[in-house]
C-alpha positions, 0 to 999 in steps of 0.5 A: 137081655138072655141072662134075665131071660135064660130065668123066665118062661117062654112066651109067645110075646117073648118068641115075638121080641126074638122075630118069631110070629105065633104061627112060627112058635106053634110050629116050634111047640109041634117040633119039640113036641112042648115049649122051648127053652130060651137057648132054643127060642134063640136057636130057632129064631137065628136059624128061621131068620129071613137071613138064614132060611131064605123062607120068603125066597126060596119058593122064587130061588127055585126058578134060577138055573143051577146046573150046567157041565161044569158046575161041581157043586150049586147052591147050599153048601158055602160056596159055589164050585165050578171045574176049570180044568187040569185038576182044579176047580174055583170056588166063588160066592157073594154076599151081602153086609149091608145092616152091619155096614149102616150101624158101623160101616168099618166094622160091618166091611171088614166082617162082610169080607172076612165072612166070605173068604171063610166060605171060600177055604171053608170049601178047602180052597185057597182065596185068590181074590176078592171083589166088592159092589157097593151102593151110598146115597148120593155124596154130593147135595142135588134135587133129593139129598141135603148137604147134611145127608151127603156129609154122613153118605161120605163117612159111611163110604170111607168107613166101608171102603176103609173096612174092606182095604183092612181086611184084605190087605192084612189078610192078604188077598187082592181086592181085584174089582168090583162096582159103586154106584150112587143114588138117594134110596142107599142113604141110610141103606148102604149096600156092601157086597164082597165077592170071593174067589179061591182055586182049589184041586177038584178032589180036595173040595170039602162040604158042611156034612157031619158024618161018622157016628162017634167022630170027634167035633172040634171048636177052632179058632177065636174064642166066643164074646157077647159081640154079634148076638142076634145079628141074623135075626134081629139085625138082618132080618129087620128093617132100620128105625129109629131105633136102630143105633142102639144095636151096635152091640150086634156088629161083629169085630173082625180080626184079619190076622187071626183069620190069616192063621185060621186059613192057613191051620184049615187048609193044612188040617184038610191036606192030612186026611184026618177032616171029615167036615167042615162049616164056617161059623157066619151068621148064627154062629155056633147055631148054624155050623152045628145044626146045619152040620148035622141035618145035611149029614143025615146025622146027630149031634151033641156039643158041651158048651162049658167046652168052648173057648170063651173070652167073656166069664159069664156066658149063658148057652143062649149068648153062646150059641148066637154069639156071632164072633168072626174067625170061628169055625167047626169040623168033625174029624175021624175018631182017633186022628183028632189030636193030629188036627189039635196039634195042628191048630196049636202050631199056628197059636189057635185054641182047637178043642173037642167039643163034641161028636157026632151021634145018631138019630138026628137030635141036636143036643146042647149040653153045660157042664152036664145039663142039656141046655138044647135038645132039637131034631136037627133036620126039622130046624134046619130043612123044614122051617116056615116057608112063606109065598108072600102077596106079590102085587105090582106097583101102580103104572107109573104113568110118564109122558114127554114132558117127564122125559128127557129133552134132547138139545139142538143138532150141532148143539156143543156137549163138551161142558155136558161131557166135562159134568158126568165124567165128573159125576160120582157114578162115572168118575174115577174110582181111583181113591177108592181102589188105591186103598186096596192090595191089588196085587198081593201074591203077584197073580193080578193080570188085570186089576181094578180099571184095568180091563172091563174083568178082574183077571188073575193068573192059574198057575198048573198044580203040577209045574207051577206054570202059567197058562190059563186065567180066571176073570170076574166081574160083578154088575148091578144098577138099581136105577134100572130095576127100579123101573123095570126089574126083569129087564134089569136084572137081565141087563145086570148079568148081560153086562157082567158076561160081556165084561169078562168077555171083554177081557177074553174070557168066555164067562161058566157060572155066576154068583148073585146077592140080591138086595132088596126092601121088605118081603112083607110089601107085595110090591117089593116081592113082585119085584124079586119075582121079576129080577129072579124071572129075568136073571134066570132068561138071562143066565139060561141064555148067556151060559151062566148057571147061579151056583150060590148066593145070598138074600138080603131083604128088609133093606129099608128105613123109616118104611123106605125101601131102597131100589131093588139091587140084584148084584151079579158075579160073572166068573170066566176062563181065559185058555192063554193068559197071554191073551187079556184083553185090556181097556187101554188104547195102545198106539197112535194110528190103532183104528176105533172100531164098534161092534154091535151085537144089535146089528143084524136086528132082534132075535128074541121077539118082545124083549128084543129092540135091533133097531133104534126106537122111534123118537118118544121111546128113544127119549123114554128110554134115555131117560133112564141113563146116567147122562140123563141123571147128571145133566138134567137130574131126570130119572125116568122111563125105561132101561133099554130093551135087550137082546140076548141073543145079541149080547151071546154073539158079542161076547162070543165075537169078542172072546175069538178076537181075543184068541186071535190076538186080533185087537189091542183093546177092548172096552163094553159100552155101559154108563155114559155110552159111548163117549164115556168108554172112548174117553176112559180108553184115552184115560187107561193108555198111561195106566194108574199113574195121572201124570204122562199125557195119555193117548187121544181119540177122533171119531166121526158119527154118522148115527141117525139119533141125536147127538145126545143119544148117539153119544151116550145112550147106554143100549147093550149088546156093545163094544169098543175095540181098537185095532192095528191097521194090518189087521183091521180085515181080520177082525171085519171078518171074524165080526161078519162070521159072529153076525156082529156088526163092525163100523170103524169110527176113527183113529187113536191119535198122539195128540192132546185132543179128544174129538167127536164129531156127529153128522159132519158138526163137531159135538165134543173137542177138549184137549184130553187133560180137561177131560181127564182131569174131571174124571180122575181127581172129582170123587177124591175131592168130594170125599175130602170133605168128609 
């Protein structure tokens, strides 16, 4: 299409074919003063793309807290920095490859996770580790999926889940963590969200601004091809039909070992003084590094593309600049040090080449082979493109009563079979077939990784001794389901639960990284719901501490005019002061007495979002209704997502990160899916860590809770945690819990035994010997995805 185009007029039908409405086009003529040529039609497309520009979210984004004492450096650079003491600061971000991973599911991973790691050593930090929050359709046939639609969810997990083990086990940084969930709506919008984390002295940080009129802009790293033209525009910023197949050609091709090199050859170019800037080449290619470049340096820039390593003959500008090649970046150097940088990039087998310098007056012009190609003021197309405030309309009520709700069963009615079928359930099951397809450990600094803890937790070692003293955790959450009915209080649950993950690992969460997945912003109801979850993750962030310093929007996820559920996906990052002290959610020994906290004890602090106590018995049922224990027994998905205290959750995790301090408790593990009796049993579950075979600790707990059985056992309110403690310090734990206002019930004993006992208001509800149990947990997923 550009080579029959680079020969035609421009046209507001052809602006049309490249996502440019008339409005936008008019816009363009205004800027240029006449009509563009195709290269800049192409330019402007990719760059006022919703992928690139944020124009249908940046009105909302404003709303997010971005600024706190530790943030370095928020939103609009490649990555969000956050000082960690002695010297060093970590650079973390998240982001979405969701189009991508539906038209070539390996392919669209691995270049959503090499993408994001380039954002990380982009900023002149090296990776640690990586994570990933992924969402399918449902893998296994039920009440809204066919076995048809179940066999192509389970290729499109394997491709993706192949995809991101490839590319960070050769690239060689640990997948620490992450989350999948599975519901109907991701059927033929899979959600692949990858995570980012690399540390990095805070005077060595690098930003994305051109500047020094006359310093040398250098082209490094893989050579340009045809794959990736128009991915921004035409591929993620579109939603999926009929048509969609036939763009397979917009999906990059990863290389982790090219990418390896290219790390390894920036980071050696920034230590020599001689870089001045630097900007990964992600979506749009060519296009954004160069006009972002130069508009937040405040400066010009001019570029030969006759220059520019190519690995296909033929290239017109327009595929050039758009060609979305993975393992590309550009950096200016200080005029007269660029044959350091070169020489540098030659040593590590890279092409590095000169292809430009900066220049002044703002313009950004695009030569070849001595004809200009593009010339656009830089600052216009970058800053001050379209920005739209979308009609924002709530969906109709949704009107459901108790017969749409959730039917508890009798008192005394036995759940063990009920229990055996959600461990078994793709959502709460093991996800060991997916994580052991991953390096987890690679560069020997995972304290903590995937099942581990409630946190991915990695080592620091001190710049100046190589000793180890602190540690970073990070956890990622999101659960559509809930946003889906309520998406502000789900939002809020998204980062309660991602805070008091890290909390749970005795980490004291500082900042968090979003990526927020939804359906069309052209739908006023799908933009009231962003408008929610970005009111409600800001309530929330505010609250627990946690500015968002960076993030990512992925709109027109949907297919055939079906939006998926709105998915806010929220990274938690965290310090531990003594890496000594991580907190992990293995029971350890026979005897350790079982305790709750329970932020929600001494009653609400935050007037109407805040529930201290249990609801009455219609909003008990309502609110159960929306679990996972709902879902799987009685294929019920209703109602609301339980109400949240924040300031119960804050008193929590602050309970939580003392008793770590302390070295208090043995273990500690959140309640979320599946309630309770879930987090008792994976306790049980991760007493013999990754391996399946030893017999694993066993638990008898005792309920006195006032709420039936069902809801006892697994409702999913916040605010909560399990930890187990030694007898001889039971007192100081009781203690440390009354000084934070956080409520502690003993609820039984660690036991030796192959049994796993729960017993509500003097009945036994669940008895099973602890193999059966985890049995069903640790070996459903792998064999449903064998049949693939």
């Amino acid at each position: 299409m550009a080579t029959a185009l680079t020969e035609i007029k421009v046209t507001p039908d052809i602006a049309a074919e490249h996502g440019v409405t008339t409005e936008e086009y008019a816009r363009i003529q205004q800027i240029l003063g006449r009509d563009p040529s195709i290269t800049e039609l192409g330019i402007f497309s990719v760059m006022w793309s919703e992928h690139c520009s944020y124009k249908s979210s940046k009105v909302h984004l404003k709303r997010l807290p971005t600024r706190g004492k530790l943030v370095v450096q928020g939103p609009g650079e490649n990555a969000g920095v956050v000082d960690i003491g002695d010297g060093l600061v970590a650079a973390f971000k998240i982001e979405s490859h969701n189009h991508p991973s539906y038209v070539e599911p390996f392919q669209g991973a691995t270049t959503g996770v090499g993408g994001i790691l380039r954002d990380i050593f982009t900023m002149g930090a090296r990776p640690i580790a990586v994570l990933d929050s992924l969402r399918f359709g449902e893998v296994t046939p039920g009440k809204n999926t066919t076995e048809e639609d179940a066999a192509k969810n389970r290729r499109i997990l394997d491709g993706v889940v192949r995809g991101v083990g490839s590319y960070g086990n050769c690239f060689g940084v640990p997948t620490v963590g992450g989350e999948v969930a599975f519901e109907p709506c991701y059927s033929q919008n899979p959600l692949v969200n990858a995570l980012a984390l690399g540390i990095a002295k805070k005077e060595e940080i690098f930003l994305a601004k051109a500047k020094g009129i006359g310093n040398p802009v250098i082209y490094v790293g893989a050579k340009t091809g045809r794959d990736g033209i128009h991915g921004a525009s035409l591929l993620a910023s579109a939603e999926f039909t009929e048509e969609s197949k036939q763009k397979r050609p917009n999906v990059q091709v990863g290389d982790p070992f090219m990418e390896k090199l290219l790390l390894e050859a920036c980071l050696e170019a920034m230590q020599t003084g001689a870089v001045v800037a630097i900007q990964d080449m992600g979506a749009a290619g060519l296009t954004c590094s160069t006009m972002e470049m130069a508009s937040r340096g405040g400066t010009g820039i001019e570029i030969d593309l006759a220059k520019v390593p190519q690995r296909e003959t033929g290239m017109t500008p327009y595929e050039i600049m758009l060609s979305e090649s993975q393992e590309r970046m550009l950096l200016v150097s200080e005029k007269g040090r660029e044959q350091e940088v070169l020489a540098i990039f030659k040593k590590w087998g890279l092409d590095a080449v000169v292809v430009g310098h900066v220049t002044e007056g703002g313009i950004a012009r695009i030569n070849n082979d001595g004809r200009v190609a593009a010339e656009i003021p830089a600052h216009p197309l970058a800053e001050e493109g379209p920005v739209y405030r979308r009609l924002i309309a709530a969906p109709a009520p949704r009107v459901d009563t108790e017969k749409d709700w959730f039917a508890f069963a009798p008192e005394g009615t036995n759940l063990t079979a009920n229990f055996l079928k959600l461990l078994a359930s793709p959502a709460i099951a093991s996800k060991r077939w997916i994580t052991e397809q991953y390096d987890t450990s690679v560069r020997t600094n995972t304290l903590a990784g995937p099942g581990a803890s409630d946190a991915a937790v990695v080592r620091i070692k001190d710049p100046k001794t190589g000793v180890v003293k602190r540690a970073l955790a990070l956890s990622t959450d999101g659960n559509g389901r809930w946003c889906q009915l309520n998406p502000r209080v789900g939002a809020m649950h998204a980062v309660a639960e991602a805070a008091r993950n890290v909390a749970c690992s005795g980490a004291r969460p500082i900042a968090a990284t979003n990526c927020l997945n939804f359906g069309s912003p052209e739908k006023p109801e799908v933009m009231w719901q962003f408008s929610e979850t970005v009111d409600g993750l800001a309530e929330a962030c505010t609250a627990l501490g946690t500015p968002i310093t960076g993030g990512n929007v992925s709109f027109y996820n949907e297919t055939l005019g079906k939006s998926i559920y709105p998915t806010p996906v929220i990274g938690v990052l965290g310090i531990l002061d003594d890496a000594s002290r991580v907190l992990k959610i293995a029971f350890r020994d026979e005897g350790d007495v079982i305790v709750l906290l329970d932020g929600f004890g001494v009653g609400p602090t935050l007037g109407s979002s805040a529930r201290g106590a249990s609801p009455a018995p219609t909003g008990l049922a309502r609110e159960f209704s929306s679990s996972e224990y709902s879902k799987a027994i009685a294929a019920i998905v209703a109602g609301e997502p339980p109400s949240i205290d924040l300031g119960a959750e804050k008193r929590l995790q602050d309970c939580l990160i003392a008793l770590a301090a302390e070295g208090a408790v043995q273990s500690a593990h959140d309640i979320s899916d599946g309630g309770l009796a879930v987090t008792l049993a994976e306790s049980c579950f991760a007493s013999v860590g990754a391996e399946l075979a030893p017999p694993a600790l066993g638990a008898n707990v005792i309920l006195d809770d006032g709420d039936p059985a069902e809801s006892a056992l697994f409702n999913e309110r916040g605010a909560r945690a399990v930890v187990s403690v030694t007898p001889s310090k039971l007192a100081a734990v009781l203690n440390t819990a009354r000084q934070y206002r956080v409520v502690a019930r003993e609820l039984g004993q660690v036991t030796h035994s192959d049994a796993f006992r729960i017993e509500h208001k003097g009945r036994t509800v669940i008895d099973s010997p602890i193999e059966i149990l985890r049995d069903a947990w640790g070996h459903s997923l792998e064999r449903t995805l064998a049949a693939k």
